[in-house]
Residue, then its C-alpha position, 0 to 999 in steps of 0.5 A: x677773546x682778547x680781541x676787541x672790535x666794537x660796532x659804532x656808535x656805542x650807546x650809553x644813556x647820554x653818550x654815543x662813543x666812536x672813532x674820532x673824524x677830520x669832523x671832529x677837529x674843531x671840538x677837539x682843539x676847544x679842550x686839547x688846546x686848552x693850557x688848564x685841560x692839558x696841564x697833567x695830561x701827558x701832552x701838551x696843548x695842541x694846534x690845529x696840526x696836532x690834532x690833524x696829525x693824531x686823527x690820521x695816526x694814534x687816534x685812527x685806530x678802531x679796534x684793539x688786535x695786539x697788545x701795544x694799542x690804544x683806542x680812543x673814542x670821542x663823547x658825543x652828546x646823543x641827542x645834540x651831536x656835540x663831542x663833549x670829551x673823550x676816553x682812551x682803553x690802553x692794551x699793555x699786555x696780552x700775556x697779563x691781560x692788563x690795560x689802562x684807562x684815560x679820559x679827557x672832558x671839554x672843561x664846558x659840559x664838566x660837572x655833568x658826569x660824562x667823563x665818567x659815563x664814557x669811562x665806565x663803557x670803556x671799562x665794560x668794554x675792557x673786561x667785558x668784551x677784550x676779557x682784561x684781567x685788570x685796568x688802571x688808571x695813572x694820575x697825577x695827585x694834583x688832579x684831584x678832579x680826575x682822581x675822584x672819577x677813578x673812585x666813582x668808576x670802583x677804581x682802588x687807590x693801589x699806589x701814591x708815588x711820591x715825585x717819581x716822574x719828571x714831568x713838565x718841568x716839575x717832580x710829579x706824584x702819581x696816583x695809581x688807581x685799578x680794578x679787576x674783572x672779578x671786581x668790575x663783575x662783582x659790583x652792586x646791579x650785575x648779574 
């Protein structure tokens, strides 16, 4: 494997996950310009040209060839087309089969468990069709919302790193969660 090249859109029970257009701009500055949303993400919130940069280069990508890559997928309600969020797979190394995991949710459609329904298929894909050996997950520990996903989705807390990160003017403690693939497959309902 070690490849991923998924055919779009990718159902889930509520969602359809796919590559993020010009279409999608507007969706995406009412979350990723938002201070409250962007205050532990590792950017900071955006205008309308910032998106328009990131939909014609990092977010362009719509398939995982070579370690160093990202692919990032929006949420879109099934049955209202709304973009409601959206989930990043990270390729850290060939060698190690090793990954990231990131998601981000318009604060409107929270509570509702979309982020981690678009989680747990980036997951899948993850392990299931890229063949990783393991996925983390890095968070800040004021996060607190975002560390609970992690837990829902199997995820372990491995690390607690206490102020190792200068990060938007302040010390930052980061959370490292992870799971393996011999755990993803192990999880109660799979064969």
């Amino acid at each position: 494997m070690l490849e991923l090249r998924p055919e779009y859109p990718i159902r889930t029970e509520r969602l359809l996950l796919r590559p993020l257009t010009a279409a999608d701009t507007d969706a995406l500055l009412a979350y990723k310009g938002r201070p409250d949303v962007c205050r532990y993400a590792p950017f900071e919130p955006m205008d309308r040209q910032a998106v328009q940069d990131r939909l014609g280069t990092v977010w362009a990508n719509t398939a995982l060839t070579n370690e160093g890559q990202a692919l990032v997928l929006g949420a879109e309600l099934a049955d209202t087309g709304q973009l409601v969020g959206d989930a990043v797979l990270f390729w850290h190394s060939r060698e190690h089969r090793a990954g990231e995991l990131g998601y981000v949710v318009n604060p409107d459609f929270a509570g509702r468990g979309y982020a981690t329904e678009a989680a747990r298929e980036l997951l899948r894909l993850g392990f299931e069709e890229l063949g990783l050996h393991r996925i983390v997950a890095s968070i800040d520990e004021r996060n607190t919302a975002s560390a609970r996903l992690a837990e829902r989705l199997g995820m372990r807390l491995e690390a607690r790193l206490v102020q190792n990160e200068w990060f938007k003017g302040e010390w930052s403690t980061e959370l490292c969660f992870a799971i393996l693939a011999s755990e993803w497959s192990a999880r109660p309902g799979q064969a």
